[in-house]
gemmi code that builds the backbone of each chain (N, CA, C; Angstrom):
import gemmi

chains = {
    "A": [
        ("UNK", (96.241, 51.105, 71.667), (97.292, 51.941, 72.278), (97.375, 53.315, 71.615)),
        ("UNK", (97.329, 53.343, 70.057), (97.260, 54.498, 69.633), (95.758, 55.274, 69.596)),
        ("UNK", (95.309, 54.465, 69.906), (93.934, 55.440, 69.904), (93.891, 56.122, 71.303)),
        ("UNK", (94.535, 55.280, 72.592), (94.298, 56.155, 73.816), (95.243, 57.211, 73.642)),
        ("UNK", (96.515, 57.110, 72.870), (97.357, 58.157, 72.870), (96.735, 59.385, 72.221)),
        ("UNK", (96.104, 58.871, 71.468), (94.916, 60.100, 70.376), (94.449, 60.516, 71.518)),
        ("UNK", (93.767, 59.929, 71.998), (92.589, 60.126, 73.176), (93.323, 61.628, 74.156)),
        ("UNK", (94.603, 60.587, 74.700), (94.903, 61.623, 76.000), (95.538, 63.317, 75.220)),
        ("UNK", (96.261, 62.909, 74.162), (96.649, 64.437, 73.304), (95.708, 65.252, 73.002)),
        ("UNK", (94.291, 64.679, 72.234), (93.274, 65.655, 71.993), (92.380, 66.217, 73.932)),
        ("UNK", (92.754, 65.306, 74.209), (91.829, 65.995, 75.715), (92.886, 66.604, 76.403)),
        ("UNK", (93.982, 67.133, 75.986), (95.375, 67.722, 76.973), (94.868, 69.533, 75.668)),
        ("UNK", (94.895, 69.000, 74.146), (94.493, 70.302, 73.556), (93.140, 70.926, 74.272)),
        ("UNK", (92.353, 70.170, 73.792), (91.016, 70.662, 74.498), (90.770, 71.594, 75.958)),
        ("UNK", (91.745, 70.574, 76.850), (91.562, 71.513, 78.016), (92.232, 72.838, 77.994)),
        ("UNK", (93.291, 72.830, 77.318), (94.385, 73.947, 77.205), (93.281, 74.922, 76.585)),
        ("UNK", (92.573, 74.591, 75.423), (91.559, 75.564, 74.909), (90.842, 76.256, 75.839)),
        ("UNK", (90.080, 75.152, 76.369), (88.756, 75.674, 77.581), (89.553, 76.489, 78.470)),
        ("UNK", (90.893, 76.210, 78.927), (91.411, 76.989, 80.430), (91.547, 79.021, 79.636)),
        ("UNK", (91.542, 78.693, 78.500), (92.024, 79.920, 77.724), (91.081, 80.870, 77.769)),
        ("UNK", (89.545, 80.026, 77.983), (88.438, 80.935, 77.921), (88.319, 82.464, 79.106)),
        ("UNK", (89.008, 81.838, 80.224), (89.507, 82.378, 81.210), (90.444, 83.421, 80.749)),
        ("UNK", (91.056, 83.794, 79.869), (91.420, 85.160, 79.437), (91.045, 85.919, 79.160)),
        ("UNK", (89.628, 85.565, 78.767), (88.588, 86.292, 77.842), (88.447, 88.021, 78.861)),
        ("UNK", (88.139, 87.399, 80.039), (87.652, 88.529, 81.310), (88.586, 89.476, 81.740)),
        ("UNK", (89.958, 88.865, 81.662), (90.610, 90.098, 81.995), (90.874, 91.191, 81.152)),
        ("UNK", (90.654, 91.011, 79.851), (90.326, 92.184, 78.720), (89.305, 92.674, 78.794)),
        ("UNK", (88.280, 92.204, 79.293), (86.857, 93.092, 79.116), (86.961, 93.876, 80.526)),
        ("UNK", (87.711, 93.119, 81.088), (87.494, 93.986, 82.893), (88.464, 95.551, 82.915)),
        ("UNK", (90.302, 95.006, 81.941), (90.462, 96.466, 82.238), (90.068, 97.122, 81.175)),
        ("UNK", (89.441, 96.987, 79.966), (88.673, 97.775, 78.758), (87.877, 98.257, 80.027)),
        ("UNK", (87.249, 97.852, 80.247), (86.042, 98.557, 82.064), (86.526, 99.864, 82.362)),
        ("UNK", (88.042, 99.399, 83.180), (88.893, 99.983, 83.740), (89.247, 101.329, 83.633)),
        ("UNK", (89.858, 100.889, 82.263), (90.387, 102.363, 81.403), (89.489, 103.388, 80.808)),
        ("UNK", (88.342, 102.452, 80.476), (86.877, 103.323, 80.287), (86.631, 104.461, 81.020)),
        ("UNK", (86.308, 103.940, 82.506), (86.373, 104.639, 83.426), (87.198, 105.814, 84.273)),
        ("UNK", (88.088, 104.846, 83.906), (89.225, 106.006, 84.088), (89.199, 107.681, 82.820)),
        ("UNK", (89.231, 107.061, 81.795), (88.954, 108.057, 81.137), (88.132, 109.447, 81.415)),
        ("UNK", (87.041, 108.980, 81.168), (85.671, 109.412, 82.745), (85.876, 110.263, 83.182)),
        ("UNK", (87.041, 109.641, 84.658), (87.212, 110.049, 85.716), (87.994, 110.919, 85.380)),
        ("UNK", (88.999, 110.738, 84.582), (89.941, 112.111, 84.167), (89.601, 113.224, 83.455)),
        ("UNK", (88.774, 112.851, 82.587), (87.696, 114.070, 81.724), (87.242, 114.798, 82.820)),
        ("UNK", (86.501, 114.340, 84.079), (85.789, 115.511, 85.085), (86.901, 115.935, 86.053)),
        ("UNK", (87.913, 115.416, 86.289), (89.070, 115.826, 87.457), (90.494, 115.768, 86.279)),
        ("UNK", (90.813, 116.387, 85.470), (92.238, 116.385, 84.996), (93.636, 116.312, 85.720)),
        ("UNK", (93.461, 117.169, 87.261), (94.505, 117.218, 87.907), (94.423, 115.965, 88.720)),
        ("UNK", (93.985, 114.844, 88.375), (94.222, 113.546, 89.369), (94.878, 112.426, 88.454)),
        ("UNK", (95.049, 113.100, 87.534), (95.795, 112.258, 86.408), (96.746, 110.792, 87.244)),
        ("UNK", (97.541, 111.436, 87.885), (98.473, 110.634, 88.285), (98.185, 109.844, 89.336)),
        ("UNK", (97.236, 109.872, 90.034), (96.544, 109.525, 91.172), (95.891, 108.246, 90.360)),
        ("UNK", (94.832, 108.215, 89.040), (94.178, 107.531, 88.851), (94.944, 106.405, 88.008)),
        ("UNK", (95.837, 107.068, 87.003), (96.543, 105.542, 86.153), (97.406, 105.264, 87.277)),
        ("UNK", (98.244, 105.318, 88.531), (98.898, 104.806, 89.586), (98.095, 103.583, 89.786)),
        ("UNK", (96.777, 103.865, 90.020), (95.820, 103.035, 90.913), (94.990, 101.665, 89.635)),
        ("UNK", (94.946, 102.837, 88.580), (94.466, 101.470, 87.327), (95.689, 101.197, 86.681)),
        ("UNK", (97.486, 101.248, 87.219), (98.244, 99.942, 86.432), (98.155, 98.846, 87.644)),
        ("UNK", (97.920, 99.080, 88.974), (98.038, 98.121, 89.985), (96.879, 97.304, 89.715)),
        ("UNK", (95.802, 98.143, 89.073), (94.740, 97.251, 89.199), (94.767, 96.718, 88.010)),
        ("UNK", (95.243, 97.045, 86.916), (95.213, 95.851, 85.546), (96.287, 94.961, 85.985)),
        ("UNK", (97.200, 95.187, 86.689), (98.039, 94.322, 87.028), (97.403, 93.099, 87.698)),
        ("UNK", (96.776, 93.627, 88.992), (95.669, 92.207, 89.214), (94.866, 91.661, 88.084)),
        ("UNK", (94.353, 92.230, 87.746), (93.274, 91.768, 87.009), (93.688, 90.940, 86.121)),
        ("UNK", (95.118, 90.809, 85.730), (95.772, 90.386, 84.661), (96.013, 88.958, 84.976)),
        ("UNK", (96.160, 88.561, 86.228), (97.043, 87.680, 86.920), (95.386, 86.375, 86.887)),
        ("UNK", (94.427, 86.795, 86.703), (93.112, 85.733, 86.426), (93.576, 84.961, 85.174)),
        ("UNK", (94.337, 86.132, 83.791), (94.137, 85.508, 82.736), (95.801, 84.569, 82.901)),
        ("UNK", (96.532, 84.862, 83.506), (97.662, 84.323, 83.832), (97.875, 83.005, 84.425)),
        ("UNK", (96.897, 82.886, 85.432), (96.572, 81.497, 85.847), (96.291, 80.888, 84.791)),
        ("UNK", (95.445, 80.972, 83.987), (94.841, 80.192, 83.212), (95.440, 79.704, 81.220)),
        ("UNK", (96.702, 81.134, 81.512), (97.449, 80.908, 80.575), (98.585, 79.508, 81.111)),
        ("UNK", (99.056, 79.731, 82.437), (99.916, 78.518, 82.865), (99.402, 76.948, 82.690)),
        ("UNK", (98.389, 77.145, 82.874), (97.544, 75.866, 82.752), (97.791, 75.831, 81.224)),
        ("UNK", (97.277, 76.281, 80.339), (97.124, 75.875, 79.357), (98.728, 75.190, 78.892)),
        ("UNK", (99.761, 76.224, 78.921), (100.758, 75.875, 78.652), (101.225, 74.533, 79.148)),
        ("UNK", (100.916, 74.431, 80.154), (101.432, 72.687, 81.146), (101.106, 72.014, 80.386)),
        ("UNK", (99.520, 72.072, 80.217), (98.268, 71.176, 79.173), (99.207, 70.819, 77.962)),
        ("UNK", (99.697, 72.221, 77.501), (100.062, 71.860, 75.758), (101.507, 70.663, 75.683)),
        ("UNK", (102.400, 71.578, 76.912), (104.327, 71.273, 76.822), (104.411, 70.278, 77.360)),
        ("UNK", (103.884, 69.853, 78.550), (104.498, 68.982, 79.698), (103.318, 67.182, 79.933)),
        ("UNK", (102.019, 68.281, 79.793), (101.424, 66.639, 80.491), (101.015, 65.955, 79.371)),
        ("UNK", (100.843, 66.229, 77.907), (100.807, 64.820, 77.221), (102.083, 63.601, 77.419)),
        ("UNK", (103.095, 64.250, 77.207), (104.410, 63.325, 77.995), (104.239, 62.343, 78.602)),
        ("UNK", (103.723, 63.168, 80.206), (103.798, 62.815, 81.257), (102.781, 61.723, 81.040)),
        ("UNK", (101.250, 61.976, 80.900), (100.096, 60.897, 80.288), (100.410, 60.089, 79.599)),
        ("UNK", (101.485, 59.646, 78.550), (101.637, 59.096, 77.687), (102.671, 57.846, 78.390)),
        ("UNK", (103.217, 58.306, 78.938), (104.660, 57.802, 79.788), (103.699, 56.653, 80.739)),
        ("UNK", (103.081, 57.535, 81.489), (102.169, 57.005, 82.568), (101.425, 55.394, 81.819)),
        ("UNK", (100.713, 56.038, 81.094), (99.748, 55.239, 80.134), (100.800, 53.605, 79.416)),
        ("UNK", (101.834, 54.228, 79.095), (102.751, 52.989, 78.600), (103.101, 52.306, 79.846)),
        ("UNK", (103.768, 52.765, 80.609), (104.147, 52.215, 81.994), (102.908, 51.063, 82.521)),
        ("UNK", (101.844, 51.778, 82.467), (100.764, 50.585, 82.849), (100.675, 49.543, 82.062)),
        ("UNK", (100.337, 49.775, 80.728), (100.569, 48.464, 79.771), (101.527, 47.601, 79.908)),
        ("UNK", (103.020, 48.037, 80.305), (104.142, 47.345, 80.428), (103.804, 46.416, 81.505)),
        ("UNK", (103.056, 46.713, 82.754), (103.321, 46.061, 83.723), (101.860, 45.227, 83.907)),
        ("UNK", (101.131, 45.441, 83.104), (100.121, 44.540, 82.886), (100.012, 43.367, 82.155)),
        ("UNK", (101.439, 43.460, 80.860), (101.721, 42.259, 80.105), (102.361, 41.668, 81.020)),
    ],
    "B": [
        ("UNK", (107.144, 108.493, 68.316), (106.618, 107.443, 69.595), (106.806, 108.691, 70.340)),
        ("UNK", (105.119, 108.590, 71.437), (105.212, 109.041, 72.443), (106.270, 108.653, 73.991)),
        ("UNK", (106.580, 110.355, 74.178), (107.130, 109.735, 75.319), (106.821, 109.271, 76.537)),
        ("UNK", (107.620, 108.477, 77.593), (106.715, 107.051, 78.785), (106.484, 108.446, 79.719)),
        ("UNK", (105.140, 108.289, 80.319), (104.825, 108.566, 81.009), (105.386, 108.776, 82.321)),
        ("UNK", (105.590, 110.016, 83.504), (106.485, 109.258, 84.615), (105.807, 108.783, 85.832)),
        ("UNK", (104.686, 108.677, 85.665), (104.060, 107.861, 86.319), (104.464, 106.369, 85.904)),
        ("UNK", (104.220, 105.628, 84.550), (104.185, 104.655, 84.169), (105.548, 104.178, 84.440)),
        ("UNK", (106.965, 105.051, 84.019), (108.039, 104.658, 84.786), (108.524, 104.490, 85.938)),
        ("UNK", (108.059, 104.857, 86.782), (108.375, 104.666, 88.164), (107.517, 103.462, 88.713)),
        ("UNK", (106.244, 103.293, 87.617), (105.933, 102.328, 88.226), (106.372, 100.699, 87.903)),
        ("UNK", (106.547, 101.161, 86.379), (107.986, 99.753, 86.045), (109.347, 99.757, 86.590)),
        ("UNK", (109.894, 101.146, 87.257), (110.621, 100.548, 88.163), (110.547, 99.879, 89.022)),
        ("UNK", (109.300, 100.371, 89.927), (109.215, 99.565, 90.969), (109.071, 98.214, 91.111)),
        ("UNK", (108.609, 97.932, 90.166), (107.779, 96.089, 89.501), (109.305, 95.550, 89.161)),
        ("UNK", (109.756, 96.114, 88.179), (111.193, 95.675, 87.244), (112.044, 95.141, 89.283)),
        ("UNK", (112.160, 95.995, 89.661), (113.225, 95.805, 91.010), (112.539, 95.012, 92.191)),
        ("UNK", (110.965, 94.646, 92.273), (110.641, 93.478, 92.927), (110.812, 91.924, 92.242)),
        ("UNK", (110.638, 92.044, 90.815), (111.039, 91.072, 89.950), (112.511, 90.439, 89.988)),
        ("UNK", (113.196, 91.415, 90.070), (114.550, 90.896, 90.473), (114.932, 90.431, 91.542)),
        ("UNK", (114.373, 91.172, 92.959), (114.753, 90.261, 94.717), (114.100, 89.324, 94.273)),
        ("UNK", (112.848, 88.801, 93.874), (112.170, 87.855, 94.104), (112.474, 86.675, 93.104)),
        ("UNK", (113.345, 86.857, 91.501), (113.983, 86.277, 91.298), (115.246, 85.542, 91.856)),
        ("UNK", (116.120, 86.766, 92.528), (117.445, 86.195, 93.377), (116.695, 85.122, 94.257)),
        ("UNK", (115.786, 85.613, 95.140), (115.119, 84.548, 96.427), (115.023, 83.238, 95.582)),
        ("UNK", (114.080, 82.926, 94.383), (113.960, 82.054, 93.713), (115.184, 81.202, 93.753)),
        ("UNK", (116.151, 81.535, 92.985), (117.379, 80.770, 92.906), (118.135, 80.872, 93.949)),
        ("UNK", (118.277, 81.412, 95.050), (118.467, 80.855, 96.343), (117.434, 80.194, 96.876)),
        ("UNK", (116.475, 79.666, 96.514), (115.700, 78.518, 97.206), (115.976, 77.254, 96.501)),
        ("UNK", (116.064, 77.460, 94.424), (116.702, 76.478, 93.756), (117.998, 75.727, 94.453)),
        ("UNK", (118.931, 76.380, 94.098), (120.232, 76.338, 94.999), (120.273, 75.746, 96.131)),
        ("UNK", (119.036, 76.409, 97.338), (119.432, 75.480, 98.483), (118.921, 73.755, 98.428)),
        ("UNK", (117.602, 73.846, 97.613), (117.482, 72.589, 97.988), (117.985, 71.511, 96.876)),
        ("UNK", (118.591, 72.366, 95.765), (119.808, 71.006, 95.313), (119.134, 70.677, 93.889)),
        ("UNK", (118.391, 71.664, 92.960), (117.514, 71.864, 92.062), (118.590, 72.908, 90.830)),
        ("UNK", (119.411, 73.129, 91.626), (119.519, 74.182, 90.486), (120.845, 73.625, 89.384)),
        ("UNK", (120.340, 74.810, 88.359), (120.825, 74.003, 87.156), (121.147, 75.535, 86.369)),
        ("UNK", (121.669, 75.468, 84.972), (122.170, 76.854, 84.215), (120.392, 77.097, 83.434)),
        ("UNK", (120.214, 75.728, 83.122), (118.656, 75.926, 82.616), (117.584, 76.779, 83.767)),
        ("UNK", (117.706, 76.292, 84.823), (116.551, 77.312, 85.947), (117.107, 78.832, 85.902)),
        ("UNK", (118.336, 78.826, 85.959), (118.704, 80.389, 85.331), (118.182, 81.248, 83.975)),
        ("UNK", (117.985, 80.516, 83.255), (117.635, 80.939, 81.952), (116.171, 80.854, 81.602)),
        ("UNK", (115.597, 79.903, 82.536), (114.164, 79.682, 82.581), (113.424, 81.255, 83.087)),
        ("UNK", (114.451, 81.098, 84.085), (114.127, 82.414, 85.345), (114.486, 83.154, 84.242)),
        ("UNK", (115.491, 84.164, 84.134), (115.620, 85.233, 83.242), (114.831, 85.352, 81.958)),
        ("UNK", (114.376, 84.557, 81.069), (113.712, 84.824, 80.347), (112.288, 85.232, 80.898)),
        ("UNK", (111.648, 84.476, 81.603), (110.440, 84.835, 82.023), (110.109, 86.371, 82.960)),
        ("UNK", (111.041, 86.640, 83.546), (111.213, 87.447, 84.423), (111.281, 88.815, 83.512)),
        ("UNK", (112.196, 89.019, 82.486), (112.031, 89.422, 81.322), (110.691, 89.731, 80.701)),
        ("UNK", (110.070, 88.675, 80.555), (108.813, 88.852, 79.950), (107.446, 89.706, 80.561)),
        ("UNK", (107.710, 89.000, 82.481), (106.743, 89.592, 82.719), (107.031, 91.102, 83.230)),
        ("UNK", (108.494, 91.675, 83.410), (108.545, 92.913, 83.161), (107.887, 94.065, 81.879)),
        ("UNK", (108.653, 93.203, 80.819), (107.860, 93.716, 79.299), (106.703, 93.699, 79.146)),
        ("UNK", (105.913, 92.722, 79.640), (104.306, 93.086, 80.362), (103.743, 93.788, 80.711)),
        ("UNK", (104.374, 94.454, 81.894), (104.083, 95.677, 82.765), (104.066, 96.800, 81.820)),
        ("UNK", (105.696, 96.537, 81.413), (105.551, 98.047, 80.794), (104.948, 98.484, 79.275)),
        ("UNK", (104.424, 97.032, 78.939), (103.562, 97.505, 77.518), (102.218, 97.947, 77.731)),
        ("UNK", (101.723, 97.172, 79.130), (100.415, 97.427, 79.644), (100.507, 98.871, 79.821)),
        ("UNK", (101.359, 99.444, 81.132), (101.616, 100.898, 81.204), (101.681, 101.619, 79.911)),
        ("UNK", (102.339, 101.352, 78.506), (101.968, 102.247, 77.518), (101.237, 102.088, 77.091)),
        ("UNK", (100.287, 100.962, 77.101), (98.314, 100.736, 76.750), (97.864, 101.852, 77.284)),
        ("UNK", (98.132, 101.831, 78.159), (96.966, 102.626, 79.849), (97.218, 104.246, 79.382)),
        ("UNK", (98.441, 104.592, 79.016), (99.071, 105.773, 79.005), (98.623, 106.548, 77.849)),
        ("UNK", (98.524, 105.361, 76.638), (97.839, 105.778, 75.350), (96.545, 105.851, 75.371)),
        ("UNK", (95.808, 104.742, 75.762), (94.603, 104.992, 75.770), (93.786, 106.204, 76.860)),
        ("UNK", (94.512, 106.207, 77.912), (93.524, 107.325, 78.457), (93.162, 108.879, 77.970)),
        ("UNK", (94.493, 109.130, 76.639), (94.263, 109.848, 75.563), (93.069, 109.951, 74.803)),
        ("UNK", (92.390, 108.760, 74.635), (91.393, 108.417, 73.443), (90.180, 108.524, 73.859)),
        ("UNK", (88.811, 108.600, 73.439), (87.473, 108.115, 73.830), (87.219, 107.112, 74.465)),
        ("UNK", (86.554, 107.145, 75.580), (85.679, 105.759, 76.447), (85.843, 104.251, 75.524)),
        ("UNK", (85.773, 104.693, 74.328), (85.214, 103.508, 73.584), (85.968, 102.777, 72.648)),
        ("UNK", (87.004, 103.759, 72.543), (88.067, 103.246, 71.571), (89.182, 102.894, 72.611)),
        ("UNK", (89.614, 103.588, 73.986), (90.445, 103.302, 75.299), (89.870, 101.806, 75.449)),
        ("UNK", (88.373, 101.612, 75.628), (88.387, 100.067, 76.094), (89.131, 99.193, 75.048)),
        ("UNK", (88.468, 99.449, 73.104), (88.687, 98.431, 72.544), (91.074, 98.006, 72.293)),
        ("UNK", (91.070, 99.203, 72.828), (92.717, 99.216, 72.534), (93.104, 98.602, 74.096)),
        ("UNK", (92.521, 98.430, 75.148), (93.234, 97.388, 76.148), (92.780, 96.329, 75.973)),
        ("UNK", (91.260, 95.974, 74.733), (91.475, 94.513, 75.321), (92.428, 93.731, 73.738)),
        ("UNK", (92.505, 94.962, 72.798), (93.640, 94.230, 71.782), (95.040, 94.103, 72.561)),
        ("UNK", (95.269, 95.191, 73.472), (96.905, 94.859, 73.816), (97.021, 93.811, 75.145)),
        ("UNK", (95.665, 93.408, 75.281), (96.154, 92.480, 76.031), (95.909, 90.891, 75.897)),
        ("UNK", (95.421, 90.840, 74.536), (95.508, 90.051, 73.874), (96.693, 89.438, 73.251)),
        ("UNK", (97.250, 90.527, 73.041), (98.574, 90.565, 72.243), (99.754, 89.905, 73.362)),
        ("UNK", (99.235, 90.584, 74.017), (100.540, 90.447, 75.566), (100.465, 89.284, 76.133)),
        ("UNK", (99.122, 88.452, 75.728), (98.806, 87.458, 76.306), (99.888, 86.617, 75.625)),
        ("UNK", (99.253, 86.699, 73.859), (100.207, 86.008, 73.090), (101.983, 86.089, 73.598)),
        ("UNK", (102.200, 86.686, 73.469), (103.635, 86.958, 74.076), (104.017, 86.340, 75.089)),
        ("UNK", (103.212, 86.096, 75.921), (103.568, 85.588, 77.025), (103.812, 84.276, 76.921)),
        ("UNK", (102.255, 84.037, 76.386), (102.373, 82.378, 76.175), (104.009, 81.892, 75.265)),
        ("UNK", (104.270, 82.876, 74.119), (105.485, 82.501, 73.515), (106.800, 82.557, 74.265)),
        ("UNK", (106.502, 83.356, 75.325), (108.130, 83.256, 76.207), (108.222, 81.999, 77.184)),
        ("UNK", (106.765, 81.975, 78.074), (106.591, 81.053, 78.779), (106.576, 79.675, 77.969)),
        ("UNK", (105.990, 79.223, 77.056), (106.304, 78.165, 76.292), (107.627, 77.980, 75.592)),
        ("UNK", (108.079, 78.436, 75.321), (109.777, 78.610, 74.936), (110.358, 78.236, 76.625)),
        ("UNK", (110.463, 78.516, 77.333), (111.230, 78.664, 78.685), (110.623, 77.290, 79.463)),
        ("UNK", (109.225, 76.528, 79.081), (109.281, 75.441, 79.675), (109.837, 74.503, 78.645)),
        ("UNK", (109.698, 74.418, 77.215), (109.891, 73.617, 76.559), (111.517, 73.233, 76.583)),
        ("UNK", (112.332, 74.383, 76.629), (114.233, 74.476, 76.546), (114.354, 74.284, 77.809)),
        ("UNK", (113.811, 75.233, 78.921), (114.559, 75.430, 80.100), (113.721, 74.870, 81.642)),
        ("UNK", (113.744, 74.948, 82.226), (112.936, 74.286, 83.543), (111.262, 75.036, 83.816)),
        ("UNK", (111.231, 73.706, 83.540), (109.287, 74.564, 83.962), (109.009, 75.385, 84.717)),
        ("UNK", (109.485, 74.699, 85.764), (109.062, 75.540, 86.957), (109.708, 77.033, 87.179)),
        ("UNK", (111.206, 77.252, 86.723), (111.879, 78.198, 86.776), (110.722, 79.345, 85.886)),
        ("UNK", (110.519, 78.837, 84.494), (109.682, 79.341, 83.798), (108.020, 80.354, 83.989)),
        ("UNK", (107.874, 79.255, 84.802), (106.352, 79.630, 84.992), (106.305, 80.824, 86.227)),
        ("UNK", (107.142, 80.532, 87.305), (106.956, 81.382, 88.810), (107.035, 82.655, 88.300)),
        ("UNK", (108.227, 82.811, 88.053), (108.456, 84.440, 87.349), (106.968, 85.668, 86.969)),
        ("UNK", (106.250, 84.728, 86.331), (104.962, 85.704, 85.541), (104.077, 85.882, 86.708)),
        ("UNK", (103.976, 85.705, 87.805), (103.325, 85.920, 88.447), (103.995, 86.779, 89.984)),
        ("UNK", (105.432, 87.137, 89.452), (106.042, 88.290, 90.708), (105.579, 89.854, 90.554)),
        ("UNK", (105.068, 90.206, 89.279), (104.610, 91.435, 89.166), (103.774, 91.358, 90.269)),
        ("UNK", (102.811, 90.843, 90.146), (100.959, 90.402, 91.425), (101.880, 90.447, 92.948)),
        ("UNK", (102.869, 89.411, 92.926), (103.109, 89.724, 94.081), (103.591, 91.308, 94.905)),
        ("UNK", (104.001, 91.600, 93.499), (104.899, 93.018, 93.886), (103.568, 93.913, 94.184)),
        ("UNK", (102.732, 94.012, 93.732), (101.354, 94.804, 93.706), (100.828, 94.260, 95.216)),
        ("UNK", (100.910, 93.502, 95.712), (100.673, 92.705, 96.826), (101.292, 93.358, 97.903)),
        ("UNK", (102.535, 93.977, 97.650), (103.271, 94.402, 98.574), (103.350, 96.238, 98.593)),
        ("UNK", (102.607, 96.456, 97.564), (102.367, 97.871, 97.202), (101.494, 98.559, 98.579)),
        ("UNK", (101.154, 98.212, 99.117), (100.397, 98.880, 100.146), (101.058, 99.131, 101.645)),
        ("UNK", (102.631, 98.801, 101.698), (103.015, 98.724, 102.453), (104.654, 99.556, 102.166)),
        ("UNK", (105.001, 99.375, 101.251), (105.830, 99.921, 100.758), (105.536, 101.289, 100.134)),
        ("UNK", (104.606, 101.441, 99.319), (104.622, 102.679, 98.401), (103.859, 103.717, 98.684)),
        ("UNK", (103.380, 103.736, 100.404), (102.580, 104.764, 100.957), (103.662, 105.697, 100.788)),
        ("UNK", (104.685, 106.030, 101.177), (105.617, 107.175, 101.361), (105.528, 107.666, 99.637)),
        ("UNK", (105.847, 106.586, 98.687), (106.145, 107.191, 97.118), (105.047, 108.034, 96.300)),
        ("UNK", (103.171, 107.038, 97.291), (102.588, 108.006, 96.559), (102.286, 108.959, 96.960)),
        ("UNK", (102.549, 109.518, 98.820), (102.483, 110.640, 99.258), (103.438, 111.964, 98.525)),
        ("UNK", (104.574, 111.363, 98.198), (105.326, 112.183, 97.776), (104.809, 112.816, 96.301)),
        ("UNK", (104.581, 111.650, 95.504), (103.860, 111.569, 94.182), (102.620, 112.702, 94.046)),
        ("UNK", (101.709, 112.673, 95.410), (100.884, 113.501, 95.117), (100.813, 114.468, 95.720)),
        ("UNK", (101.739, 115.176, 96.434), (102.367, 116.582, 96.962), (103.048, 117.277, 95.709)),
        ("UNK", (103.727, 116.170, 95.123), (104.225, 117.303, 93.430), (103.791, 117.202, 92.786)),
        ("UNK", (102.595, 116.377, 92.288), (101.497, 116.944, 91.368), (100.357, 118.110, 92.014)),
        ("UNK", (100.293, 118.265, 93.578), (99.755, 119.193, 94.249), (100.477, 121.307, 93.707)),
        ("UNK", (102.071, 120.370, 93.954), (102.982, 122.123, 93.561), (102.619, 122.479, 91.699)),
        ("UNK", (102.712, 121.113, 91.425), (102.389, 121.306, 89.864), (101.276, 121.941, 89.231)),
        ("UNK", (100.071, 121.638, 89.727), (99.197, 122.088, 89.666), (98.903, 123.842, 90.382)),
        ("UNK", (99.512, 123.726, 91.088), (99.795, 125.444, 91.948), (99.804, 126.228, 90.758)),
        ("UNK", (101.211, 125.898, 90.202), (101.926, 126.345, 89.462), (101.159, 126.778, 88.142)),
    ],
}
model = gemmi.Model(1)
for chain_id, residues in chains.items():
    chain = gemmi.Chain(chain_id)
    for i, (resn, *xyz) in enumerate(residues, 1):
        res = gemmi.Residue()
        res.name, res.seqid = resn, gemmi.SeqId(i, " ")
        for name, pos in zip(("N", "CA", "C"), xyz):
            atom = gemmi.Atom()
            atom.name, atom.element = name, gemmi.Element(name[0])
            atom.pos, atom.b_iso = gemmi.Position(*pos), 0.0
            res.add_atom(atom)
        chain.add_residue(res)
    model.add_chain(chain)
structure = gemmi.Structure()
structure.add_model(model)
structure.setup_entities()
């Protein structure tokens, strides 16, 4: 019993880890972003406002990849060992 | 400290004040179907909170860095959004652990929606937006 409880807690961390990897991209995408933008403002100065308008909407998306994958993790960490654990006893109960 | 950009403010207004209808809607949907509680309030407000403070730390990333070199602008958005990540996870984990999950979690994802709705709404703001950077530039 305690070893599946080991079991289901370390594979609830684990996944929470792996879903995290998924954050990784939305930092390298608007580092991209702002790169570019830079760039773009060095050769056109007077579009200043035109271009960070358009790259906060777009880090804003871009953000929302690593966001999914932050929710997951969090469920993973707060909510479903509980829930697995609960589950997991419940069956034993009704199997004795 | 530099001062906010007014681009970057207007555009956390706009986010900050879709965050809020779309919070109220929230807890009038709690409410109607017989869910709601002082915790989904507090779930909601904290998070809602957070992912405002989001916006607008990102906006002073964006605002600072387009100051800097190609190369040092990238490495300073992907530290602050690292950081922001952290943050998040600490509000959102605080707000499911005390207060209602679900209240918790919806919230971080009304900015996206609000950006969602940006193409329909904010044609008039950025026409206007870029007629007075048009006189500005005259000038």
């Amino acid at each position: 019993m305690e070893l599946a409880i080991g079991i289901i807690l370390g594979c609830c961390a684990l996944g929470a880890g792996m879903a995290m990897i998924a954050g990784i991209g939305p930092g390298i995408g608007e580092g991209n972003a702002v790169a570019s933008a830079c760039e773009a403002i060095g050769r056109q100065p007077e579009s200043q406002g035109n271009v960070t308008t358009t790259m906060l909407m777009g880090c804003a998306i871009a953000e929302t990849t690593g966001l999914y994958a932050l929710v997951i993790a969090i469920l993973l960490i707060f909510l479903a060992p509980g829930r697995f654990v609960n589950i997991l006893v419940e069956t034993m109960n009704n199997l004795k | 400290m530099a001062k906010l950009d007014k681009t970057v403010a207007r555009e956390t207004v706009y986010i900050s004040v879709w965050v809020i209808i779309l919070s109220v809607f929230m807890q009038a949907v709690f409410l109607a179907v017989g869910f709601w509680s002082i915790k989904v309030f507090f779930g909601n407000l904290l998070s809602a909170c957070a992912a405002i403070l989001n916006f607008l730390l990102m906006g002073i990333t964006v605002q600072n860095a387009l100051k800097k070199e190609e190369k040092d602008a990238r490495q300073t958005m992907r530290f602050s959004q690292s950081m922001r990540m952290l943050m998040l996870f600490a509000a959102a984990g605080a707000g499911v652990l005390f207060f209602d999950p679900i209240a918790a979690v919806v919230p971080l994802f009304f900015p996206r929606v609000a950006v969602g709705f940006r193409p329909f709404i904010g044609k008039k703001t950025d026409s206007e937006a870029a007629a007075t950077e048009k006189e500005q530039s005259k000038e």
